[in-house]
C-alpha positions in Angstrom: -5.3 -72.3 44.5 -3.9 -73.1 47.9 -2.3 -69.8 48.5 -6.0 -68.5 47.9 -8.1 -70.7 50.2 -5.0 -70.0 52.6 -5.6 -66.2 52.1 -9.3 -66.6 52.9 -8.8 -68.5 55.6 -6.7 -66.0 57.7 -8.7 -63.4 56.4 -12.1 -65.1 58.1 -10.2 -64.9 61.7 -9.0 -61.0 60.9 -12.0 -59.7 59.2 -14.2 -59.7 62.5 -11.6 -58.0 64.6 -10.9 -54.9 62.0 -11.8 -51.5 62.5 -10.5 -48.3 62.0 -10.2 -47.6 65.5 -8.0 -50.4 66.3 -4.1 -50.4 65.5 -2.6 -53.1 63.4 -1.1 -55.2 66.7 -4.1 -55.1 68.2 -5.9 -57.1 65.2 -3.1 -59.6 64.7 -3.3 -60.2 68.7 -7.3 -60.4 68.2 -7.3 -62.6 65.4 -4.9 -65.2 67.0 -7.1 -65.1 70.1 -10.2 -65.9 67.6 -7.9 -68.2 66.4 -6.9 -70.1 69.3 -11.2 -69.9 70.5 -12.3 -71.3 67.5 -9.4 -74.4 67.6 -10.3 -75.0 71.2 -13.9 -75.0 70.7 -13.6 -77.8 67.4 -12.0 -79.8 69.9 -14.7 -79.5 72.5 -17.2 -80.1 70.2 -15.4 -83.1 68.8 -14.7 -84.5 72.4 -18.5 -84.4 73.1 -19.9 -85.0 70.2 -17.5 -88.1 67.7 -16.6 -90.7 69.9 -13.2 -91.5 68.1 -12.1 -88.1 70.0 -14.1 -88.5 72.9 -12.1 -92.0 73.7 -8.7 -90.7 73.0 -9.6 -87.7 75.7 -10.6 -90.6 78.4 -7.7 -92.3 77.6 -5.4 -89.7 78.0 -7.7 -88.5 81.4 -6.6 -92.5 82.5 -3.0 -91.9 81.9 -2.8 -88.3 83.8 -5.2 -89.8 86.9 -3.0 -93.2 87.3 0.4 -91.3 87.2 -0.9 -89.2 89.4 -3.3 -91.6 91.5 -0.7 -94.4 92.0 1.3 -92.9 95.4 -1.6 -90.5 96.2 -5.3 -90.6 97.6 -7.9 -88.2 98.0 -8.2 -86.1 100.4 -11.6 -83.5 100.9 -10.6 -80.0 101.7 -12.6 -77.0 102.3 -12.2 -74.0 99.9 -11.4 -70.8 101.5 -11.6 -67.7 100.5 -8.9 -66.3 98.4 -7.9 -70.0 97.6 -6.8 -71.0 93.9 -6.6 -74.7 92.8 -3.2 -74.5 92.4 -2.7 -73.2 95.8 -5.1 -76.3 96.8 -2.8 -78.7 95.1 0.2 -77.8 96.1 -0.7 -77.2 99.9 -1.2 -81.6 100.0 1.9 -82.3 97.5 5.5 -82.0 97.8 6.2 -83.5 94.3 4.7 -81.6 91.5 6.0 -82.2 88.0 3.0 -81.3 85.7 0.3 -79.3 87.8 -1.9 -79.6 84.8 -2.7 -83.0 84.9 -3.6 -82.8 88.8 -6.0 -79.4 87.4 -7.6 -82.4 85.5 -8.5 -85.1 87.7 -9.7 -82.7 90.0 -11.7 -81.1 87.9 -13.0 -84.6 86.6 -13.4 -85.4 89.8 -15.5 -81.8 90.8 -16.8 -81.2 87.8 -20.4 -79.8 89.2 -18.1 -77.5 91.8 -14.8 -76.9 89.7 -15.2 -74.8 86.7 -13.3 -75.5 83.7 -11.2 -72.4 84.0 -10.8 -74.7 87.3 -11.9 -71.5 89.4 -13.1 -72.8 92.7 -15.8 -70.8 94.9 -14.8 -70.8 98.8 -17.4 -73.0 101.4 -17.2 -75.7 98.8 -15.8 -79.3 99.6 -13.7 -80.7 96.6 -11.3 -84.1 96.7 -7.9 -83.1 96.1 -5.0 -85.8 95.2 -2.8 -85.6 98.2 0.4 -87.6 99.3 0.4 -86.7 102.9 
């Protein structure tokens, strides 16, 4: 019985991506990306929507933005063109071990200019964490 609601399972992420046109790795690498969507938009939902989840996100936000907060400050910076948020981050800090977690807490705190493919648009202000 589990093998069969295991079969169905896979087949509901590999059914919408087949078609005669398509070659066999192209529907395994379609299905994993519907795969991968449809995990990362459960956990979305869930953050937004149950509290139990939506704590456990802030918490972990708090960790991230006090490990990275607790030598630094914020510092505005004008987006120019061309600019990525990486490039941002790393032109006001020498010490990056996870650029991730400074992606979040500036993203937290830009979230109406920052979008959360954290693509910024040049002749914005954001607040960067900065240790200069």
């Amino acid at each position: 019985m589990k093998y069969i609601l295991l079969f169905l399972i896979i087949l509901s992420f590999i059914g919408p991506v087949a078609n005669n046109d398509k070659s066999t790795s192209d529907v395994i690498k379609d299905s994993i990306y519907n795969y991968v969507t449809c995990l990362d938009n459960t956990f979305n939902y869930l953050v937004e929507n149950v509290s139990f989840f939506s704590n456990i996100s802030e918490n972990l936000y708090k960790t991230s933005y006090n490990s990275i907060m607790k030598d630094r400050i914020f510092q505005e910076h004008l987006v120019q063109p061309g600019e990525t948020l990486d490039s941002i981050i790393q032109l006001y800090n020498t010490n990056i071990d996870d650029i991730e977690a400074f992606r979040k807490v500036v993203y937290k705190e830009n979230q109406d200019i920052v979008s959360s493919s954290y693509d910024v648009k040049a002749g914005e202000y954001i607040l960067v964490p900065s240790n200069r």
